[in-house]
TIRO-2110 file (N, C-alpha, C; in Angstrom, 1 decimal):
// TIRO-2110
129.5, 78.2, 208.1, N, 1, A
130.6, 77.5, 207.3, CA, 1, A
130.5, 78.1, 205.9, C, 1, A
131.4, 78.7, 205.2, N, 2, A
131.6, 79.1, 204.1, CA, 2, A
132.0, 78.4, 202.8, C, 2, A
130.8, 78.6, 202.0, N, 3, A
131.2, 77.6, 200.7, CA, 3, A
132.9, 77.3, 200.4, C, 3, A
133.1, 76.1, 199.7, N, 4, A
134.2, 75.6, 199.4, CA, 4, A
134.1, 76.4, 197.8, C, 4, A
135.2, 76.7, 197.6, N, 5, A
135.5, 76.9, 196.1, CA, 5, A
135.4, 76.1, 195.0, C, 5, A
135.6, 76.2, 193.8, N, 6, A
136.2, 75.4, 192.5, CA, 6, A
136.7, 74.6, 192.4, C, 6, A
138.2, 75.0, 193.2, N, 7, A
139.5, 74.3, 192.8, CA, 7, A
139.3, 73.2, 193.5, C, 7, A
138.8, 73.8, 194.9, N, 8, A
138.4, 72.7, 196.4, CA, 8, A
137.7, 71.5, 196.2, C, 8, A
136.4, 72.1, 195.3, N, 9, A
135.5, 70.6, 195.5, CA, 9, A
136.1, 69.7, 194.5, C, 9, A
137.1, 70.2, 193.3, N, 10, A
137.4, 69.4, 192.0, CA, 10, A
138.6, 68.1, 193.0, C, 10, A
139.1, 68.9, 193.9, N, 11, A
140.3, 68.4, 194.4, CA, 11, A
139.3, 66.9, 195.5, C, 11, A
138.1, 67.7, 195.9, N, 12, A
137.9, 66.7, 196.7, CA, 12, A
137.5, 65.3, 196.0, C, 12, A
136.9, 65.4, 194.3, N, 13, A
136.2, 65.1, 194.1, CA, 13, A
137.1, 64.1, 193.6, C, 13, A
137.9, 64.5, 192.9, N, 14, A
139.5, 63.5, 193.0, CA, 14, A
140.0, 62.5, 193.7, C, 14, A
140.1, 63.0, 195.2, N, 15, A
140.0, 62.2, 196.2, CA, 15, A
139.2, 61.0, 196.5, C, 15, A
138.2, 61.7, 195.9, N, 16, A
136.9, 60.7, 196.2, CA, 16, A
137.0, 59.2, 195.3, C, 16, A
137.4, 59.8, 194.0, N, 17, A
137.3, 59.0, 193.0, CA, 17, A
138.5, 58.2, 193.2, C, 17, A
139.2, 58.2, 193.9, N, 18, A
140.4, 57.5, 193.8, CA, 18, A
140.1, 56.6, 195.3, C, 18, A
139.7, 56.5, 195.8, N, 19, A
139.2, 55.8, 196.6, CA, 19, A
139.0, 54.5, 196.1, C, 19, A
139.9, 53.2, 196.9, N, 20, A
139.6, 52.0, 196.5, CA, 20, A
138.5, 51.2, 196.0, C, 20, A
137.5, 51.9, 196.6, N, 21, A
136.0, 51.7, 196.0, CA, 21, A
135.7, 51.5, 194.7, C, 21, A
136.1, 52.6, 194.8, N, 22, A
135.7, 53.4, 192.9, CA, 22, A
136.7, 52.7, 191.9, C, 22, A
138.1, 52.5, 192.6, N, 23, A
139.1, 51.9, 191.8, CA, 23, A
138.9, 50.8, 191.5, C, 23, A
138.0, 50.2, 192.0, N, 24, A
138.0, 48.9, 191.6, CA, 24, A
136.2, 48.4, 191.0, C, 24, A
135.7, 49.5, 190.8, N, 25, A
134.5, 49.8, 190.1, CA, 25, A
134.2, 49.6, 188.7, C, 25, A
133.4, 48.7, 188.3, N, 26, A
133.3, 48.7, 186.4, CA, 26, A
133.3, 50.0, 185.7, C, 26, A
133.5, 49.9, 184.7, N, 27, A
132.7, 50.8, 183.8, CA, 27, A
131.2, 51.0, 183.3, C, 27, A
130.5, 49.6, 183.7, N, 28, A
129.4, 49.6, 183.5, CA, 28, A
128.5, 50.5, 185.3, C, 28, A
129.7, 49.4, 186.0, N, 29, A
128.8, 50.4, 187.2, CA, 29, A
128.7, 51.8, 187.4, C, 29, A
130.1, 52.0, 186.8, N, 30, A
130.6, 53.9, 187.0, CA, 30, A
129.0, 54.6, 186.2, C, 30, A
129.3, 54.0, 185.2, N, 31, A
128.0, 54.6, 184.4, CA, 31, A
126.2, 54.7, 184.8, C, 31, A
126.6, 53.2, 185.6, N, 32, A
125.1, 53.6, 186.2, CA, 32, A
125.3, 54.4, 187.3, C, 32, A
126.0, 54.6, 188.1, N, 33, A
126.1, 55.6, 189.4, CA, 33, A
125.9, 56.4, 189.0, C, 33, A
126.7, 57.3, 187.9, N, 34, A
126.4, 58.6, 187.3, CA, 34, A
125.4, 58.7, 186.9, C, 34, A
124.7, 58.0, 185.6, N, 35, A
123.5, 58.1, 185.5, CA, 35, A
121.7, 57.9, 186.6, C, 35, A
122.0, 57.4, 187.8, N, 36, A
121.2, 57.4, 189.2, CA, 36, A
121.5, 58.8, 190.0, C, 36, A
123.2, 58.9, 189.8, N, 37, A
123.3, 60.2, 190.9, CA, 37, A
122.5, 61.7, 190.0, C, 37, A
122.5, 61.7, 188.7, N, 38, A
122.3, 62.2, 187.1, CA, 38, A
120.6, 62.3, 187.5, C, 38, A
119.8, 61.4, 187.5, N, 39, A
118.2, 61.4, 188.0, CA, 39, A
117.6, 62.0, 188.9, C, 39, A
118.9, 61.5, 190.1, N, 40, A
118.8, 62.2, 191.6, CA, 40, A
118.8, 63.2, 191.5, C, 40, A
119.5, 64.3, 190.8, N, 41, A
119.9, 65.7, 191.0, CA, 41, A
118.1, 66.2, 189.8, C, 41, A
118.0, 65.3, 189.4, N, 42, A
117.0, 66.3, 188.4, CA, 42, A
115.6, 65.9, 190.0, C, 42, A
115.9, 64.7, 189.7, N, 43, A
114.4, 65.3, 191.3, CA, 43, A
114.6, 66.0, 192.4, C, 43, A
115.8, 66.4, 192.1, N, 44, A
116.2, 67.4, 193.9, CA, 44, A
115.9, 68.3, 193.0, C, 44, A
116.2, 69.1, 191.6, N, 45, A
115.7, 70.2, 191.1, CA, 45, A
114.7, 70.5, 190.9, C, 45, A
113.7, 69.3, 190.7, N, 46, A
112.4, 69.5, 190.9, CA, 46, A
111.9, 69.5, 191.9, C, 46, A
111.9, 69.1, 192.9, N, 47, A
111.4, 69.1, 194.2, CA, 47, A
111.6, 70.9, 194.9, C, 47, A
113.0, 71.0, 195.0, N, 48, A
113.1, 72.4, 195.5, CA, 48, A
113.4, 73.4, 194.6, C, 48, A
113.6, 73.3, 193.5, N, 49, A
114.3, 74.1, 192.5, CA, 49, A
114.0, 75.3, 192.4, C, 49, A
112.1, 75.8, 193.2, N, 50, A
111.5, 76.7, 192.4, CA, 50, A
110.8, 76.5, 191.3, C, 50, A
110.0, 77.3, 190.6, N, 51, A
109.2, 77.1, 189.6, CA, 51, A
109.8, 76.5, 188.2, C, 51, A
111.1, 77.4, 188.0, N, 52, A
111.6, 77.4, 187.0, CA, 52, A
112.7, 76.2, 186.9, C, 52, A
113.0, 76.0, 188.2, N, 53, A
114.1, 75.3, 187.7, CA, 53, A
113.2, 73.9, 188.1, C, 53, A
111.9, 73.8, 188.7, N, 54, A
111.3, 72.2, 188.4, CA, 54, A
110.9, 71.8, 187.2, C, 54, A
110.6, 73.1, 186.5, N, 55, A
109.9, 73.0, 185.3, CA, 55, A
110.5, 72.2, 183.9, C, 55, A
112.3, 73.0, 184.1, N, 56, A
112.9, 72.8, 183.4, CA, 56, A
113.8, 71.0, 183.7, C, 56, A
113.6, 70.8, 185.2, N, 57, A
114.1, 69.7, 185.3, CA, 57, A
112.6, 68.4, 185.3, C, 57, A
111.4, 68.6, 185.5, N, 58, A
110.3, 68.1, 184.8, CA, 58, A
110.3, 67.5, 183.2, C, 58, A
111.0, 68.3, 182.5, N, 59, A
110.8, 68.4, 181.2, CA, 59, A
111.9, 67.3, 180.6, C, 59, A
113.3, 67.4, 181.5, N, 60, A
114.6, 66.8, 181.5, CA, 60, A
114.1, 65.4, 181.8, C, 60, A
113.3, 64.9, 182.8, N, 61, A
112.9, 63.9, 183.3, CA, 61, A
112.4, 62.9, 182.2, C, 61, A
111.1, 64.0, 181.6, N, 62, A
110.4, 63.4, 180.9, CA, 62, A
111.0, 63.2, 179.6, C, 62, A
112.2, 63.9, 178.5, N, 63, A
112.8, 63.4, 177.6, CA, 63, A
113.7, 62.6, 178.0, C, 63, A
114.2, 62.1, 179.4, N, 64, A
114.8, 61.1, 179.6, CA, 64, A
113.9, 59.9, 179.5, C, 64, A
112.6, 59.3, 179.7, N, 65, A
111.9, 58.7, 180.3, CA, 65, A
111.6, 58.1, 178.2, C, 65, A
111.4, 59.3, 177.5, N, 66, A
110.9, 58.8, 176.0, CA, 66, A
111.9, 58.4, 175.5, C, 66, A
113.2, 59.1, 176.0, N, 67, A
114.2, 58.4, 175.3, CA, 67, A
115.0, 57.1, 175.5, C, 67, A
114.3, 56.4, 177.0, N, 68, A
114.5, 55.1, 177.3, CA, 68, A
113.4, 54.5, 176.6, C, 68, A
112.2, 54.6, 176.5, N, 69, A
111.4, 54.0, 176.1, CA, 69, A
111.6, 53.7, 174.7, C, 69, A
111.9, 55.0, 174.0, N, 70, A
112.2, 54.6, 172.4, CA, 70, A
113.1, 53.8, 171.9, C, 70, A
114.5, 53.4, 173.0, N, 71, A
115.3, 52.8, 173.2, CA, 71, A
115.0, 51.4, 172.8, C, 71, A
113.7, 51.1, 174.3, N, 72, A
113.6, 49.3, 174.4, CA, 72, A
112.7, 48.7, 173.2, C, 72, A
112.2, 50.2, 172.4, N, 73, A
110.9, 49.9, 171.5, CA, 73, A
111.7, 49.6, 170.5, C, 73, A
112.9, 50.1, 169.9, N, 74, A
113.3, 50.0, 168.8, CA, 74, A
114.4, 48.4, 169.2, C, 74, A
114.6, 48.4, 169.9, N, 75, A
115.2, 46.7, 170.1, CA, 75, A
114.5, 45.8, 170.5, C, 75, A
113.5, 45.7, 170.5, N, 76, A
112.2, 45.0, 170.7, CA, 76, A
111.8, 45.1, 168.9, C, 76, A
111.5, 46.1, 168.6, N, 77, A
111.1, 45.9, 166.8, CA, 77, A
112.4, 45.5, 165.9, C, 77, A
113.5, 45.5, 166.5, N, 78, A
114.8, 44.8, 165.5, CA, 78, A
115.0, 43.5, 165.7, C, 78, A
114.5, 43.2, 166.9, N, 79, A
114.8, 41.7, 167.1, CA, 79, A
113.9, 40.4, 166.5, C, 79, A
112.8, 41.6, 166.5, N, 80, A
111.5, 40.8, 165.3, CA, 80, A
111.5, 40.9, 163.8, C, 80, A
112.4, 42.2, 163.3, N, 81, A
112.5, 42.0, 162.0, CA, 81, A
113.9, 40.5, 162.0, C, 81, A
115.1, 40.4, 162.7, N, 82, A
115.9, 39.8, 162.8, CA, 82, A
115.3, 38.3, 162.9, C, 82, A
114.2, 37.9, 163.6, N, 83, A
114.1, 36.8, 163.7, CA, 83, A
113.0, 36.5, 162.5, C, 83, A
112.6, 37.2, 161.8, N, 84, A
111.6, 37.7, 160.5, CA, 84, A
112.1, 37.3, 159.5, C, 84, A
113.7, 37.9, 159.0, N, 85, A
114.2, 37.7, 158.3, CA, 85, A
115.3, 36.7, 158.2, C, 85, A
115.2, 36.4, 159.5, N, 86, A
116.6, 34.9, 159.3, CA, 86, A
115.9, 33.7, 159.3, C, 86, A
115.8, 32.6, 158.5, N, 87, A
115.2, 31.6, 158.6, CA, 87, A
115.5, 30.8, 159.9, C, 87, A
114.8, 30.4, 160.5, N, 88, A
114.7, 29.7, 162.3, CA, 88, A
114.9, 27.7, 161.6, C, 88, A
114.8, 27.4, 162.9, N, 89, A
115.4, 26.3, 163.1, CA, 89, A
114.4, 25.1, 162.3, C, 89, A
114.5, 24.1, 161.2, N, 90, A
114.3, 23.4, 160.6, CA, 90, A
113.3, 22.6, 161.7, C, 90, A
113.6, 22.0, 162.4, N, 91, A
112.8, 21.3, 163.3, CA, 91, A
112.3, 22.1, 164.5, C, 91, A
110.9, 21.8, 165.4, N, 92, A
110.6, 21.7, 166.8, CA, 92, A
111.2, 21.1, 167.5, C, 92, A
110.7, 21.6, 169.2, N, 93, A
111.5, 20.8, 170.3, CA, 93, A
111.4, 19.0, 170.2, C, 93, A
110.3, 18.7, 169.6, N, 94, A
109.9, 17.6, 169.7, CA, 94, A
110.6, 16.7, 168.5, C, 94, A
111.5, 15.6, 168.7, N, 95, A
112.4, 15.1, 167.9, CA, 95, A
111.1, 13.8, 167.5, C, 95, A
110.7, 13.6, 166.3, N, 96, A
110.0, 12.6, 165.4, CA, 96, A
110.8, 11.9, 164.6, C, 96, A
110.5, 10.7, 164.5, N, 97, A
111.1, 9.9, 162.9, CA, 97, A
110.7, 10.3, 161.9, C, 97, A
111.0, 9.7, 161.0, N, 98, A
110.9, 10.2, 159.6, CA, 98, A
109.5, 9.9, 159.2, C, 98, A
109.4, 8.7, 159.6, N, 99, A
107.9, 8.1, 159.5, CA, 99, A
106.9, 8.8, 159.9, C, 99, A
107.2, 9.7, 161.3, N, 100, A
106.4, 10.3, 162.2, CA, 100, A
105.9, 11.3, 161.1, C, 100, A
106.9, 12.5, 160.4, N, 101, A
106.8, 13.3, 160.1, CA, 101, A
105.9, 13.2, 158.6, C, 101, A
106.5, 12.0, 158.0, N, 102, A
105.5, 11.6, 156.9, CA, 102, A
103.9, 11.6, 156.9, C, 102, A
104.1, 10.9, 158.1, N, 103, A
102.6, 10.7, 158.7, CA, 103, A
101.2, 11.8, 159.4, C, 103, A
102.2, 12.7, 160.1, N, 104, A
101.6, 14.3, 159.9, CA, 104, A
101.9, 14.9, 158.5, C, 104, A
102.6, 15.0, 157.5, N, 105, A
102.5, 15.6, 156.6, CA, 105, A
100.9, 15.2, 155.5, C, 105, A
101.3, 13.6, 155.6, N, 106, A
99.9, 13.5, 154.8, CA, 106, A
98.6, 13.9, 155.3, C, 106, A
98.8, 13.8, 157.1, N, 107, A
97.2, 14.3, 157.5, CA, 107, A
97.0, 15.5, 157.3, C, 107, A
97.9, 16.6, 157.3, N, 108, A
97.9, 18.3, 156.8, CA, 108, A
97.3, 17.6, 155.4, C, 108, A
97.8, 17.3, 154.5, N, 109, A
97.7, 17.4, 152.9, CA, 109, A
96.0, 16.7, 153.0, C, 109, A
95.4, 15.4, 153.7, N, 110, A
94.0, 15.7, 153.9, CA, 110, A
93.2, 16.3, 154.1, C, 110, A
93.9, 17.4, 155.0, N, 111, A
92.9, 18.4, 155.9, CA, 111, A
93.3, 19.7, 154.8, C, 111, A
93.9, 19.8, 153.7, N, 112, A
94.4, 20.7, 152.3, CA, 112, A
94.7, 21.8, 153.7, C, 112, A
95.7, 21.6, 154.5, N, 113, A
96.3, 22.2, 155.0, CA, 113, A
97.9, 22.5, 154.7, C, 113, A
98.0, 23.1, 153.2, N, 114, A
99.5, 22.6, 152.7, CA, 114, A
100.6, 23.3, 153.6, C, 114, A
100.7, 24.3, 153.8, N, 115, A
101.8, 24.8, 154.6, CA, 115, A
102.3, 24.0, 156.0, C, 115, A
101.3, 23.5, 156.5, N, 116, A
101.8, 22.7, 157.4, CA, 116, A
102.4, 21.1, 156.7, C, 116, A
101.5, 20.4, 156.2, N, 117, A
102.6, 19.5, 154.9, CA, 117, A
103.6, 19.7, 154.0, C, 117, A
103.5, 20.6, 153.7, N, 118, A
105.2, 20.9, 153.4, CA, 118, A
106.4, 21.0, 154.3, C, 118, A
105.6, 22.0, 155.5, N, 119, A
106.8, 21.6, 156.2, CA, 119, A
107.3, 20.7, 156.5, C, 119, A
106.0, 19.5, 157.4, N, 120, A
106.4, 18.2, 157.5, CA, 120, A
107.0, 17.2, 156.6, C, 120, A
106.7, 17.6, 155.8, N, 121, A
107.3, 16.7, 154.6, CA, 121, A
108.7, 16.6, 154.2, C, 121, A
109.2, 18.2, 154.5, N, 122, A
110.8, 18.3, 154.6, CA, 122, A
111.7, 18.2, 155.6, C, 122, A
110.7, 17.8, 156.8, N, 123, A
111.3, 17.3, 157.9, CA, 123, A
111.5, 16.3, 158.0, C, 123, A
110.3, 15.4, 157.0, N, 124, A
111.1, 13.8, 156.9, CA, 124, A
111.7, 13.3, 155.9, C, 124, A
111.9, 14.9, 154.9, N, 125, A
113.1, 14.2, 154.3, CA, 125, A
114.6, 14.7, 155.0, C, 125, A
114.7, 15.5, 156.1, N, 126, A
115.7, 15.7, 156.6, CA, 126, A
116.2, 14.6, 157.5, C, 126, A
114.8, 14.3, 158.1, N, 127, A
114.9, 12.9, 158.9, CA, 127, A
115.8, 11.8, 158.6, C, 127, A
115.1, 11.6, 157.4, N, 128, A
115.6, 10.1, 156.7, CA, 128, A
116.9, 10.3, 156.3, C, 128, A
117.5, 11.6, 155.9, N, 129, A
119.0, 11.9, 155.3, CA, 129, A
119.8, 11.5, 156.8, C, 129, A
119.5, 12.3, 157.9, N, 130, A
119.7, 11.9, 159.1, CA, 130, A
120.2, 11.0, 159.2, C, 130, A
119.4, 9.5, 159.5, N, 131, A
119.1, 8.2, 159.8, CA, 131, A
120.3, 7.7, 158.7, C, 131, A
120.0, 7.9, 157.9, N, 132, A
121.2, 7.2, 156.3, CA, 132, A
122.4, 7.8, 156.5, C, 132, A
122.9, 8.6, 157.8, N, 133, A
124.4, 9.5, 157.3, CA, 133, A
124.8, 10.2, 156.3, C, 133, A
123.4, 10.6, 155.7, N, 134, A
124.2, 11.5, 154.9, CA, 134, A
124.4, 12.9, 155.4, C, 134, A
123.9, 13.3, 156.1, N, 135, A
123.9, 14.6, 156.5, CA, 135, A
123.6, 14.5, 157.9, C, 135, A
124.7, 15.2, 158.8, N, 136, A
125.0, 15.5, 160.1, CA, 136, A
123.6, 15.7, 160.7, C, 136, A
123.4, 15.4, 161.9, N, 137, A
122.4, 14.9, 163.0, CA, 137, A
122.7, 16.8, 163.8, C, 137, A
122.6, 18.1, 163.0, N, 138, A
123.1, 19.4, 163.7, CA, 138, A
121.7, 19.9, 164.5, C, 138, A
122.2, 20.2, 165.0, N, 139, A
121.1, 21.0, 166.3, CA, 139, A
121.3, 22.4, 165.4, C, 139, A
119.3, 22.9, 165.6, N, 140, A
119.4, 24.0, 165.1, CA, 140, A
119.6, 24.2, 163.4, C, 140, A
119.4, 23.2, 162.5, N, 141, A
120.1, 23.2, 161.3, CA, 141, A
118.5, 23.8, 160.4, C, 141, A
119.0, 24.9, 159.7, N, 142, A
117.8, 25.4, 158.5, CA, 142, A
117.5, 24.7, 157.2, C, 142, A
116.7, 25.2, 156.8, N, 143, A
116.2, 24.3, 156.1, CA, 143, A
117.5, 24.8, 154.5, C, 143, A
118.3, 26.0, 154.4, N, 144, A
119.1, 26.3, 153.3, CA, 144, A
120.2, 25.4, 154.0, C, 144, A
120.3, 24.8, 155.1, N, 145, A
121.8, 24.2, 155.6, CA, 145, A
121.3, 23.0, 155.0, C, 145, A
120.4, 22.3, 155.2, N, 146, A
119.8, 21.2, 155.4, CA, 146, A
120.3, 20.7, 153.6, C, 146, A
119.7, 21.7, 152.5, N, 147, A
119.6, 21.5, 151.3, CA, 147, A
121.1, 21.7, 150.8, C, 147, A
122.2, 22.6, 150.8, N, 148, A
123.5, 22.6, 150.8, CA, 148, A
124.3, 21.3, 151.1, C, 148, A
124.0, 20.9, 151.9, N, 149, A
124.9, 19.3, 152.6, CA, 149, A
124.5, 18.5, 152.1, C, 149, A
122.8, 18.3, 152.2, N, 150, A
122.6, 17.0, 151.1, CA, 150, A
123.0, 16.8, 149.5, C, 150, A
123.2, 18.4, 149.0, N, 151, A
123.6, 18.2, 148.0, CA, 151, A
124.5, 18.1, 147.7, C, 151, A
125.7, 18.3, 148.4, N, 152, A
126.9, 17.5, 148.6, CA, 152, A
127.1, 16.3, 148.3, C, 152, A
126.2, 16.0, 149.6, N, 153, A
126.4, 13.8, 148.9, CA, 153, A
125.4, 13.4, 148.2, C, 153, A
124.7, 14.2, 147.4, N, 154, A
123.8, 13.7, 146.7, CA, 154, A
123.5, 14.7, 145.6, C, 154, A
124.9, 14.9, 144.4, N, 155, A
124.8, 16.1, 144.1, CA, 155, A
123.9, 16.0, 142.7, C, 155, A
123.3, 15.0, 142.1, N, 156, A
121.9, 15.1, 141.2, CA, 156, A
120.7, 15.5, 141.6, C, 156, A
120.6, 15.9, 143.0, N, 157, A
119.2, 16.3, 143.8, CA, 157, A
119.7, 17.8, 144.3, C, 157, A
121.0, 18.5, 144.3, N, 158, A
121.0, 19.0, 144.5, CA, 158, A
120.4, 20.9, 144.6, C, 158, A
119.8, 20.6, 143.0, N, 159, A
118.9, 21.8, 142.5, CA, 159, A
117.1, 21.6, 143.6, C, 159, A
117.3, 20.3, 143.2, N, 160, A
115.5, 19.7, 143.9, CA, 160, A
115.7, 20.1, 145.1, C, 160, A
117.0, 19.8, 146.0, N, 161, A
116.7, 19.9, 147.2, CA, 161, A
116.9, 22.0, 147.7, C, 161, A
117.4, 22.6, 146.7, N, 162, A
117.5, 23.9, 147.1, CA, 162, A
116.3, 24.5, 146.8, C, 162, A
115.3, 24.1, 145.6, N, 163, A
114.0, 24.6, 145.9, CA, 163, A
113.2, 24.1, 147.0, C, 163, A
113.0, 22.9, 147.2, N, 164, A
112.7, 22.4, 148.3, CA, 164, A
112.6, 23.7, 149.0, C, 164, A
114.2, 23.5, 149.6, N, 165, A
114.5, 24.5, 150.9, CA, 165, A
113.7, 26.2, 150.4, C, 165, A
113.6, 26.2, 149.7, N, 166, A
113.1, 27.8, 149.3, CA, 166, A
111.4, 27.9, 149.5, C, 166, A
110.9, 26.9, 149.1, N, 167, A
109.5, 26.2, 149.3, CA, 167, A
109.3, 26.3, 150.7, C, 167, A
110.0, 25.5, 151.7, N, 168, A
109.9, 25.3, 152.9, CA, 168, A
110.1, 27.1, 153.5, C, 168, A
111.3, 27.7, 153.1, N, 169, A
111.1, 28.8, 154.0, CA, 169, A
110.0, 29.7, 153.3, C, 169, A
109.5, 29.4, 152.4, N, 170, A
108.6, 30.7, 151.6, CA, 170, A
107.3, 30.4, 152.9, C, 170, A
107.2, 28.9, 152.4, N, 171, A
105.7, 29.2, 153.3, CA, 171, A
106.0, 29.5, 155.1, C, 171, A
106.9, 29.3, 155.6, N, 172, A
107.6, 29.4, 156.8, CA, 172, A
107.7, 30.8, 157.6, C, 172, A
108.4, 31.6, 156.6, N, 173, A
108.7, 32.8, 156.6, CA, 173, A
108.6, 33.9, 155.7, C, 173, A
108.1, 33.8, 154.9, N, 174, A
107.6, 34.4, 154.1, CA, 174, A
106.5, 34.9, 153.5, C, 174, A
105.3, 34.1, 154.5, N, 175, A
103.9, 34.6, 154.3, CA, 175, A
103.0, 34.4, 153.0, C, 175, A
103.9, 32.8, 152.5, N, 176, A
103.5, 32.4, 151.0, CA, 176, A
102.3, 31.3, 151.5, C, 176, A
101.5, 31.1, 150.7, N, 177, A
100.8, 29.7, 151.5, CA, 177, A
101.1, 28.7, 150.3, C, 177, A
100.6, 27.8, 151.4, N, 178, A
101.6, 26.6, 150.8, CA, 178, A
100.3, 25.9, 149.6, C, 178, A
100.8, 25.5, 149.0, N, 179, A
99.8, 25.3, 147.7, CA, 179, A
100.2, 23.1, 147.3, C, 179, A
98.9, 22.7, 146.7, N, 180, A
98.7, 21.1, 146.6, CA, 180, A
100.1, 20.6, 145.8, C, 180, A
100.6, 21.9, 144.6, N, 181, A
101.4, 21.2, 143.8, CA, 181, A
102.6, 21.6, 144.8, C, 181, A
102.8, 22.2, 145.3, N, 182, A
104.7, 22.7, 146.1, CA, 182, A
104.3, 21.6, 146.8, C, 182, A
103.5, 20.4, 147.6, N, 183, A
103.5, 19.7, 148.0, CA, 183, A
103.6, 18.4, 147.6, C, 183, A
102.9, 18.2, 146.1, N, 184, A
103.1, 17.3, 145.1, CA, 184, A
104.8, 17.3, 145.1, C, 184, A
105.5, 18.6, 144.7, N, 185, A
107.1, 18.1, 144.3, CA, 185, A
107.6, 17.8, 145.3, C, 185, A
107.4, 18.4, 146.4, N, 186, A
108.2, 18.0, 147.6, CA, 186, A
107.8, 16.4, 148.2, C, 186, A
107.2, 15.9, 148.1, N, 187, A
107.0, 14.6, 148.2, CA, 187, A
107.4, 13.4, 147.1, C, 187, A
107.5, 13.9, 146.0, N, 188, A
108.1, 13.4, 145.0, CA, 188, A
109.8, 13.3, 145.1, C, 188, A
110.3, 14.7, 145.6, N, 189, A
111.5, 14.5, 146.2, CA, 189, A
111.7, 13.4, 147.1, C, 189, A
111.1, 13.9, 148.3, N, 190, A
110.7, 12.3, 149.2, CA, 190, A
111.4, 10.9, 148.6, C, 190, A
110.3, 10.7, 148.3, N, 191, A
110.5, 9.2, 147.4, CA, 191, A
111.4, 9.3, 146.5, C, 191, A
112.0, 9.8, 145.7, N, 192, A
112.9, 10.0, 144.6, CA, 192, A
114.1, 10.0, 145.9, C, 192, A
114.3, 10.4, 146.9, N, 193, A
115.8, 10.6, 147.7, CA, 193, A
115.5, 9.4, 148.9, C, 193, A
114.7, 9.0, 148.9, N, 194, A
114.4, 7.5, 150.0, CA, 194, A
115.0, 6.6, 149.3, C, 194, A
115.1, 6.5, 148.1, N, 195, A
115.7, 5.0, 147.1, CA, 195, A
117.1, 6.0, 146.3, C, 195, A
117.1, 7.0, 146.3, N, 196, A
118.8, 6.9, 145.4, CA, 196, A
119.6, 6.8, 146.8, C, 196, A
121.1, 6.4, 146.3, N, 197, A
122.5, 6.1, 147.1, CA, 197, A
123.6, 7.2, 146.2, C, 197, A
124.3, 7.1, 147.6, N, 198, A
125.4, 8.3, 147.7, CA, 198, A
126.4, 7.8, 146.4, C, 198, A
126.8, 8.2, 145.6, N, 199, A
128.2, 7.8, 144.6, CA, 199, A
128.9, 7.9, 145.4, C, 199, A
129.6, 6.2, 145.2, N, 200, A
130.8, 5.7, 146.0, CA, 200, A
132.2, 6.5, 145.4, C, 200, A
133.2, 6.5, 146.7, N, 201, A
134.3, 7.7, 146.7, CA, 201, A
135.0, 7.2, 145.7, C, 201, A
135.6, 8.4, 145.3, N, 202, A
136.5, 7.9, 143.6, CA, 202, A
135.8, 7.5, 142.7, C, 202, A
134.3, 7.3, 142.3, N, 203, A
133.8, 6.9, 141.0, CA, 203, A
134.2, 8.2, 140.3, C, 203, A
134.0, 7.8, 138.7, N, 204, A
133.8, 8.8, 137.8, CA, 204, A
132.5, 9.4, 137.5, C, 204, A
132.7, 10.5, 137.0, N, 205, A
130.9, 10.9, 136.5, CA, 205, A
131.0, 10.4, 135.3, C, 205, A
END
C-alpha cells in the first residue's frame, strides 16, 4: 500500500474533523485531545524514534513536564500572596455572642496574649453592633467593612473604629504583634460604643 499524499491526508483530516463527534466537542476538550494525542506522538518518538529522535523527544517531554510544574507552582504561590494580602473574614466558623467574645478576649489579655485579644475584642464589638442593628448581620464581613458601616451610624466613632480595624488587620495579617496598649484602646472603644446611640434621623449636628 503506497503512502497517501499531502493534499490526501489534509482532506482526510477534514473529514475527520467534521465528524459529528468532534462537532459537537468543547474547546476545552479539543484542547486536551490535542494536547494527549501531542504527548502520545512524543512517546511513540521516543520509544521508536532511534537515538536521535528519542533524545530530542526525551528532552521535549521533560520541558513539558517543568513547564506544568512551574505552572501549578506559581498559582499555588499567587494564591498565597492573594489570601496574604487581602484581609479574610472577620469572624470563625464558630458564631459566639458578644459576651462570648469578651470573655475570650480578656482571658488572651491574662495570659498577655494580645494578638489573640484584640482580635476577640473586635469581634465583640462587631457582635454587639450586630445584636443593636446597627450594622448588617453580613457573612464573610472584614474587619475595614465592619469599621466603614459602623461609622455610618455612628459617625463620632468613626475615626476610632477605622483604627480599630487597622489594629485588628495589622496583628492579623500583617505579622505586627499585638501589644497591652492596642488592646487598652480597643476595649475602651468597647465600652465607649456599648453605651453611645445612633443620632435620630433628621437631627441637626
Amino acid at each position: 500500500m503506497s503512502p497517501i499524499g499531502r493534499e490526501e491526508a489534509a482532506e482526510q483530516a477534514a473529514r475527520e474533523l467534521l465528524r459529528s463527534q468532534y462537532a459537537r466537542e468543547s474547546f476545552i476538550d479539543r484542547m486536551l485531545r490535542y494536547f494527549n494525542e501531542f504527548v502520545g506522538d512524543l512517546l511513540d518518538l521516543a520509544a521508536g524514534g532511534g537515538s536521535a529522535g528519542g533524545i530530542v523527544a526525551a528532552v521535549l517531554i521533560l520541558l513539558l513536564l517543568l513547564t506544568v510544574a512551574a505552572v501549578i507552582y506559581w498559582q499555588v504561590r499567587r494564591g498565597r500572596r492573594l489570601r496574604a494580602a487581602v484581609p479574610g473574614e472577620l469572624f470563625g466558623t464558630r458564631r459566639l455572642t458578644a459576651a462570648e467574645h469578651r470573655q475570650a478576649a480578656e482571658q488572651h489579655a491574662a495570659d498577655g496574649r494580645w494578638t489573640e485579644a484584640i482580635q476577640e475584642r473586635l469581634r465583640a464589638i462587631a457582635r454587639d453592633l450586630e445584636d443593636r442593628a446597627l450594622v448588617d448581620g453580613m457573612p464573610g464581613r472584614t474587619a475595614d467593612e465592619l469599621a466603614a458601616e459602623a461609622g455610618r451610624a455612628l459617625p463620632p466613632f468613626a475615626a476610632d473604629l477605622a483604627a480599630a480595624a487597622r489594629s485588628f488587620d495589622d496583628v492579623t495579617y500583617g505579622d505586627v504583634p499585638g501589644t497591652r496598649a492596642a488592646y487598652e484602646s480597643m476595649t475602651s472603644l468597647d465600652v465607649r460604643l456599648a453605651a453611645a446611640r445612633p443620632a435620630p434621623l433628621g437631627a441637626t449636628p
